[in-house]
C-alpha positions in Angstrom: -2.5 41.8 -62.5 1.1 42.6 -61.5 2.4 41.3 -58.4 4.2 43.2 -56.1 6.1 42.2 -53.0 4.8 43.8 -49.6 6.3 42.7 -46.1 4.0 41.9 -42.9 5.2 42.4 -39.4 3.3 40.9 -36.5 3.9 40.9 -32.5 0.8 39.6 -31.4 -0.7 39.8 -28.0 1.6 37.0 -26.1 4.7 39.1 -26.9 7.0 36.1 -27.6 8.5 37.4 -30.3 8.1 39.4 -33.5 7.8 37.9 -37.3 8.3 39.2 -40.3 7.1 38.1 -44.1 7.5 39.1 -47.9 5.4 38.3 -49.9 4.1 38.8 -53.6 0.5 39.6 -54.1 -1.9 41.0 -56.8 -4.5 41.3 -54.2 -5.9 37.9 -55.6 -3.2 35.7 -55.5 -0.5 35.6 -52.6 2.6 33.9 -52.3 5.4 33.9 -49.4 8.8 34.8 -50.1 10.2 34.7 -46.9 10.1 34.6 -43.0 12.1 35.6 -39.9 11.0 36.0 -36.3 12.9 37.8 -33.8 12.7 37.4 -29.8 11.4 40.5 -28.5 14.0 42.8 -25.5 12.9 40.9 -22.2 12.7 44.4 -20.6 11.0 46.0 -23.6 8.5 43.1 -23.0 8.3 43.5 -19.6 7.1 47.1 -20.0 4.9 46.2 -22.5 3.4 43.7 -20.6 3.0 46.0 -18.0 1.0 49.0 -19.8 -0.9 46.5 -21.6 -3.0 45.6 -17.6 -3.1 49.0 -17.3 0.0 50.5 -15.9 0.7 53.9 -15.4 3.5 55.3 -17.4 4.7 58.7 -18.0 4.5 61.0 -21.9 8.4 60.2 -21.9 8.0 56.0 -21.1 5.6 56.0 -23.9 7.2 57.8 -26.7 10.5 55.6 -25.7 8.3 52.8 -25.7 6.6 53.3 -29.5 10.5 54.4 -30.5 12.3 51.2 -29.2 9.4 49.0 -31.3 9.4 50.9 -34.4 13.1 50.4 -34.3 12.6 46.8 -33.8 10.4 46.1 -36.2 12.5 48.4 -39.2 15.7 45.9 -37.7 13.6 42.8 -38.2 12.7 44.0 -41.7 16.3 44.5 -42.4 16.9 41.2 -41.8 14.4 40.4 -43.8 15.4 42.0 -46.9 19.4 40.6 -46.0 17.8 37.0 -45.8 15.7 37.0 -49.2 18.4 39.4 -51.1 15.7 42.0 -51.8 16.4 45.4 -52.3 14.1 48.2 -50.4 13.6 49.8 -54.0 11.8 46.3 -54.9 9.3 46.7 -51.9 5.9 48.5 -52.6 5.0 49.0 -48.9 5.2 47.5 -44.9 2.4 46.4 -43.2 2.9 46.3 -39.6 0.2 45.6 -37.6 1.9 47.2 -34.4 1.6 46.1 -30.6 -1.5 46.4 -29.3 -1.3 48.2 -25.1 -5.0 48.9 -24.9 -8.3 47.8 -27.1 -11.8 48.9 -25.7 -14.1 48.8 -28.5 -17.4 48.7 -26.1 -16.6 52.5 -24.0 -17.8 55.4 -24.1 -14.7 56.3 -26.5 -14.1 53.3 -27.9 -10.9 52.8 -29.1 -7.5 50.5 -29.8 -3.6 51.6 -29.3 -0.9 50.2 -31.0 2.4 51.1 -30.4 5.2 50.9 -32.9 6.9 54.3 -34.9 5.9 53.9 -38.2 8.0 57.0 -39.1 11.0 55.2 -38.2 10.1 52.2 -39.8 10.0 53.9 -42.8 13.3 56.3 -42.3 15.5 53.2 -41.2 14.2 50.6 -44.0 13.3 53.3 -47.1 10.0 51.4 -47.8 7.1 52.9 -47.0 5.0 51.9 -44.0 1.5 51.3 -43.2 0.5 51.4 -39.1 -2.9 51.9 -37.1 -4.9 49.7 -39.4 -7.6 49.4 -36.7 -8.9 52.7 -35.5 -10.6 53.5 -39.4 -13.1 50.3 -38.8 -13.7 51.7 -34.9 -14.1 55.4 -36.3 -17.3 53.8 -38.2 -18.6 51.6 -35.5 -16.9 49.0 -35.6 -14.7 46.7 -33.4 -11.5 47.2 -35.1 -10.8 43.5 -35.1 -10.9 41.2 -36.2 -8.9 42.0 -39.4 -7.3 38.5 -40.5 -11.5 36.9 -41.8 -10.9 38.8 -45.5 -7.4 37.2 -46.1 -8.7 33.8 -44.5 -11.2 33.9 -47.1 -8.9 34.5 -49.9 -6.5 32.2 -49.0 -8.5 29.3 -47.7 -11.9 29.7 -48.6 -13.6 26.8 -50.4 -16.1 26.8 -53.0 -18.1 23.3 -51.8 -16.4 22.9 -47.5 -17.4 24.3 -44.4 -13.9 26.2 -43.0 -13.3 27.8 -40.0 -10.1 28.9 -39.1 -8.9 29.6 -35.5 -5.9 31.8 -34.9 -4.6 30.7 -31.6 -2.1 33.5 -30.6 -2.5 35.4 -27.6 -6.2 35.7 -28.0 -7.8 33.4 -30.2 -10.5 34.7 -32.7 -12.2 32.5 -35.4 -13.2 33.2 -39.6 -16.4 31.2 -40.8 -15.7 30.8 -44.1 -19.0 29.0 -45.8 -19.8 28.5 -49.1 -22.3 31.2 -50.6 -22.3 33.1 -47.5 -20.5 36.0 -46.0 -17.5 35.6 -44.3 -18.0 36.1 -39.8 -15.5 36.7 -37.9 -14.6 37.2 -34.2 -12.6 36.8 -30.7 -14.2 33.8 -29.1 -11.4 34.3 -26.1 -7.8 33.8 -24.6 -5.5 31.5 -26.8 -2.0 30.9 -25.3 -2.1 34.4 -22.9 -3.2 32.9 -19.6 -1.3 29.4 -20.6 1.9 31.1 -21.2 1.4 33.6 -18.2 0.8 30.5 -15.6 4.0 28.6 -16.9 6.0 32.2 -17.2 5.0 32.2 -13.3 5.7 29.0 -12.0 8.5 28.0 -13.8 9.8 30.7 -15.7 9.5 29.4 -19.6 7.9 31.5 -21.6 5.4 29.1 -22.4 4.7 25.2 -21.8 6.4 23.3 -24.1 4.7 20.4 -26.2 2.0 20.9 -23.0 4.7 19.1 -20.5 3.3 20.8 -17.5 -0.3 20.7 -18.4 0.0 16.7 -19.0 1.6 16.2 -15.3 -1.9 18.0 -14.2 -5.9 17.4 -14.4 -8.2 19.5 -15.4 -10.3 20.9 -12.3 -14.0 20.8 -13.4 -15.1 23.5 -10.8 -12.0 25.9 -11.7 -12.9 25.3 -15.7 -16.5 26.3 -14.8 -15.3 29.7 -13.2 -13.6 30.3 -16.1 -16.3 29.5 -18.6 -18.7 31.7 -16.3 -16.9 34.9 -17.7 -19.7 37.2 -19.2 -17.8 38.3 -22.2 -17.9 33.9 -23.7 -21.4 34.7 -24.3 -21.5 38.4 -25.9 -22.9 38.0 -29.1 -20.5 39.0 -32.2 -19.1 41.2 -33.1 -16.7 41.5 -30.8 -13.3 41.5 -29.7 -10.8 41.2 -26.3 -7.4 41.6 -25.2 -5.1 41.8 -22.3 -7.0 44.1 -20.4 -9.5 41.9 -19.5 -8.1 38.5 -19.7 -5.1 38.7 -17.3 -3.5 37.6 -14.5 -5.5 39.2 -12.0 -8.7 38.1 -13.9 -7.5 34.5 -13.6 -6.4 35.0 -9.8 -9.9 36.0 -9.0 -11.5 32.4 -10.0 -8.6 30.2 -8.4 -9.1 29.2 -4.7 -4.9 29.4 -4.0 -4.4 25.7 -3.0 -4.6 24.0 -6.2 -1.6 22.5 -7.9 0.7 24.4 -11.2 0.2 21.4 -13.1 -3.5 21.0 -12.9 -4.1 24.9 -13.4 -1.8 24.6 -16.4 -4.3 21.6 -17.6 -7.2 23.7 -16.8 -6.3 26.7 -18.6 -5.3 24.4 -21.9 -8.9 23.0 -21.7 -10.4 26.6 -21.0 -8.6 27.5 -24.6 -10.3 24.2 -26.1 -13.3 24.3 -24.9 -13.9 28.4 -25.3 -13.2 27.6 -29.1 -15.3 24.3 -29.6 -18.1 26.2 -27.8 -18.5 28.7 -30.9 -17.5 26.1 -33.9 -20.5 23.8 -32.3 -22.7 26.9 -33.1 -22.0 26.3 -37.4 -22.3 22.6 -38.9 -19.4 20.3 -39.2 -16.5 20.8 -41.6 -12.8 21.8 -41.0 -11.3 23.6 -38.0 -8.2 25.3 -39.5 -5.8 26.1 -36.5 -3.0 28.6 -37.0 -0.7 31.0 -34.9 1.6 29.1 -31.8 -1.5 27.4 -30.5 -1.1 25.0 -33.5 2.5 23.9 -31.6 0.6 23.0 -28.1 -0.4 19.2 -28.9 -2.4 18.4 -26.3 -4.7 21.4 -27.3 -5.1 20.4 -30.9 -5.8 17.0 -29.2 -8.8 18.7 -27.2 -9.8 20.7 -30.1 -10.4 17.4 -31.6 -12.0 15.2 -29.0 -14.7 18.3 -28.5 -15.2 18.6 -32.2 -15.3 15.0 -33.0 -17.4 15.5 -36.2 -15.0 18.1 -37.6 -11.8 17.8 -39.2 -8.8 19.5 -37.0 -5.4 20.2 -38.8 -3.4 23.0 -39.3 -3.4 25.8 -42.4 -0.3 24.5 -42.9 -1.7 21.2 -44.2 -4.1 23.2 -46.2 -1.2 25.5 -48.2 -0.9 28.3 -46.0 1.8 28.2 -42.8 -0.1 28.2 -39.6 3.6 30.2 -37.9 3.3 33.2 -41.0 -0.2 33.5 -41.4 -0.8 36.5 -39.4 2.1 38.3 -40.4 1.1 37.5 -44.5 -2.2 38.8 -44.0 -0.8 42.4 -42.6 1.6 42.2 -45.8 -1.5 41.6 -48.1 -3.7 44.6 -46.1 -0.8 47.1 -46.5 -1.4 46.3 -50.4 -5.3 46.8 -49.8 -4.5 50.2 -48.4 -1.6 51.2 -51.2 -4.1 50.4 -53.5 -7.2 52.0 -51.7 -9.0 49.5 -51.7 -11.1 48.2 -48.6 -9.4 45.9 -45.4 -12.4 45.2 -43.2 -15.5 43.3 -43.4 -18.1 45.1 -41.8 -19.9 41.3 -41.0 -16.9 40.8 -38.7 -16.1 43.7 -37.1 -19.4 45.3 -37.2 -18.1 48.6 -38.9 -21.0 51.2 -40.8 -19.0 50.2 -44.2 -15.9 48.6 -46.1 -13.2 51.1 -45.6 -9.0 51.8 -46.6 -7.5 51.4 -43.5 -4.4 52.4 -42.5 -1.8 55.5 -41.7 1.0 55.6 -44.5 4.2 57.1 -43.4 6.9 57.4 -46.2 10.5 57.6 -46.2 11.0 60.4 -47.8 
């Protein structure tokens, strides 16, 4: 089969930034060309971060909000394309995955906004451009995420090992990949959202460095308890979560006020750990493949190994596939799913009726 090259954009929940790939797929096979990331407007974050707990903004906030990201995302890409020397005519399509403000797959109307102009995407790059990859999935039933299991399991999966991989972004969600089996997949809680929120707080990095904070703390048994006590750790999949339920006024409702920044920071990177090990104990040992910026935060791949001690905890990296352009690569390989109408989801992860093409295409012309 020929391959083509497609380009993946990502800004995942945390909002630290947003990253860019090219690849070259046939669907089958998948290689990466190329990778930039790009700090997101601090004010543009800042009202991102504020629709995305539920704040109230006007028809005109909005529309300049989904402008100013689509024209982020198209300038990313042209850096992209600068970096690799790649010419637009040489692109089959863009993947952008879009950020998500609101994702409430279990309402009455279920549903899951991402913001993110796709139209001006594809006027300011020339390359065609494929956005809303989610609400297809929920239209038949289905969560809408996650999306990432079917490229785990055609990049990583193993013909004779037990895999799971954890993304660890702002949520973290995990992919089962066994041998002979169908692939699961689903949120299993908050990654690095309530992490980078409490350091963002207290000391005003955007998140905690090589876990410098949460090693001056201890973890508070009775505070980690709280936290594990959330209702939504034991749902059964499929599901999925998002800022609008972990936040900081979810977290501020389980603290008592007096304790110290350090040992809350600890807390919250053991919360992470634990809320992960808690589903991998469910499957029999093998490898926990961690990528995303979790994979960065040593002290919680050092949990993630002391709670999983019969399991082998590395990186994708270390298995062929870069734990930082992971995400990113498998929007890149979905917008090539979709050019070729051919299905994104698995049903077994997201609970959707059926495989289906997902995606809105918007060309530039």
């Amino acid at each position: 089969m020929v391959m083509e090259h497609y380009i993946g954009i990502m800004s995942g929940t945390s909002l630290d930034g947003i990253d860019a790939v090219l690849v070259a797929t046939d669907g089958r096979r998948i290689e990466l060309k190329g990778a930039v990331s790009a700090p997101i407007d601090a004010l543009l974050r800042e009202r991102l971060l504020a629709l995305a707990v539920g704040g109230t903004v006007t028809a005109r906030e909005w529309g300049e909000l989904d402008v100013a990201l689509g024209q982020a995302y198209a300038e990313v890409t042209l850096q992209l394309l600068a970096d690799t020397g790649l010419r637009a005519a040489e692109v089959s399509a863009i993947g952008c995955h879009g950020q998500t403000v609101w994702h409430q797959p279990d309402a009455e109307l279920p549903f899951s906004l991402q913001l993110g102009d796709g139209n001006r995407i594809a006027g300011l790059t020339g390359i065609t451009t494929i956005t809303d990859f989610r609400r297809k999935d929920m239209a038949l039933g289905g969560q809408g995420a996650p999306l990432v299991p079917a490229f785990h399991q055609r990049v990583l999966g193993h013909a004779e090992r037990l895999r799971i991989v954890v993304n660890i972004g702002g949520i973290a969600n995990i992919s089962v990949l066994a041998p002979g089996r169908p692939v699961q997949g689903y949120d299993v809680g908050p990654g690095n959202m309530l992490m980078d929120a409490w350091c963002r707080r207290h000391t005003g990095a955007p998140y905690d460095k090589n876990a410098a904070l949460a090693r001056q703390g201890m973890v508070l048994p009775a505070l980690l308890a709280r936290l594990m006590a959330e209702p939504w750790l034991a749902l059964p999949p499929p599901k999925s979560t998002g800022r609008e339920l972990f936040n900081d006024a979810w977290l501020d409702a389980r603290l008592d006020g007096d304790e110290a920044v350090a040992d809350v920071q600890a807390t919250l990177t053991e919360f992470t750990a634990a809320a992960i090990a808690q589903q991998v104990r469910h499957f029999s040992d093998g490898e926990l493949l961690v990528c995303g910026g979790g994979g960065h935060n040593p002290l919680l791949m050092e949990r993630l190994a002391a709670l999983l001690p019969g399991w082998r905890v590395a990186t994708t990296t270390i298995a062929g596939v870069d734990m930082d352009a992971m995400e990113a690569m498998a929007f890149a390989w979905l917008a090539h799913q979709t050019l070729h109408r051919l299905p994104g989801n698995l049903p077994e992860a997201t609970g959707a009726s059926r495989p289906a093409v997902l995606g809105a295409l918007h060309f530039p012309d």
